[in-house]
C-alpha positions as CSV (number, residue, x, y, z in Angstrom):
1,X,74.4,82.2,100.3
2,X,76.7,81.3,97.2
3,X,79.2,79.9,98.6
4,X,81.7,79.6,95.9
5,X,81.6,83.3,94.8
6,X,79.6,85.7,97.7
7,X,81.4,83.1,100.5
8,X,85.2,83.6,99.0
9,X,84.4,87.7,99.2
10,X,83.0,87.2,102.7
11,X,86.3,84.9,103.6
12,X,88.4,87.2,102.2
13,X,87.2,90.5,103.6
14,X,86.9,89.0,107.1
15,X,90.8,88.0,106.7
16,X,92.0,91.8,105.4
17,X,89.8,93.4,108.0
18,X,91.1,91.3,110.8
19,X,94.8,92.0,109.9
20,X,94.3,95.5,109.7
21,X,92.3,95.3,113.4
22,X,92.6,91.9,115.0
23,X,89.7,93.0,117.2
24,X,87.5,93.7,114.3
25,X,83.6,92.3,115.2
26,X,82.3,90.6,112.0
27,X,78.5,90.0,111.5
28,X,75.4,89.1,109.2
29,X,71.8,90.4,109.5
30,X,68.7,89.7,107.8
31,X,67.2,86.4,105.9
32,X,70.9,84.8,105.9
33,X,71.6,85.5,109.6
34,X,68.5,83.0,109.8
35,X,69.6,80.3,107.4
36,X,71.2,77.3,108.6
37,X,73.7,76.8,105.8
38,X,74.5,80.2,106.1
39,X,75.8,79.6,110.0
40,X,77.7,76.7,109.0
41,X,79.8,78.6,106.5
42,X,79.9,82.0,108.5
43,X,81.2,80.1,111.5
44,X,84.1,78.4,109.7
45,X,85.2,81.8,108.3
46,X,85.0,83.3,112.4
47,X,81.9,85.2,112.3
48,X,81.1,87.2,115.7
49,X,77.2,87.6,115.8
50,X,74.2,87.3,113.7
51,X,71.0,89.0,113.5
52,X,67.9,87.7,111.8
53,X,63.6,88.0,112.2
54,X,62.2,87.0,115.6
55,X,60.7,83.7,113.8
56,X,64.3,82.3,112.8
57,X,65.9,83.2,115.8
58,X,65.5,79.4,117.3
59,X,66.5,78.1,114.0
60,X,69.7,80.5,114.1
61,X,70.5,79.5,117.7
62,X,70.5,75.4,117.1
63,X,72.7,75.9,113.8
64,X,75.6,78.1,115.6
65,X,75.5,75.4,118.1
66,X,75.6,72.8,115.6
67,X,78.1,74.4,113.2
68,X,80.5,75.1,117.0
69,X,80.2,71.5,117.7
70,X,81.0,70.4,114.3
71,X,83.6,72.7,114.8
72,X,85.7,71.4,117.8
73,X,85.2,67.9,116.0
């Protein structure tokens, strides 16, 4: 995911939504819920949940745990 220009859109429309309901659940599906980079980024920004192929699903699994323990560094 672009970062610079799809990211800022993602950051900011998870901020709005979240002050108009604070219990707002935020998620990703398809290729990107699969991509490690992807996590990283969607993590920082407070992302709930993805969803993503059966075949990525490992891969998705070790980068959330990555990106949460890079996290709480």
């Amino acid at each position: 995911m672009d970062q610079k220009g799809v990211g800022k859109l993602v950051k900011m429309s998870f901020k709005l939504g979240r002050e108009t309901n604070p219990h707002l659940h935020v998620g990703i599906c398809g290729e990107h819920g699969g991509d490690p980079d992807t996590i990283e980024f969607l993590n920082s920004v407070g992302i709930d949940y993805v969803s993503c192929s059966p075949f990525r699903v490992p891969i998705a699994r070790l980068a959330a745990a990555q990106a949460k323990i890079k996290q709480s560094k």
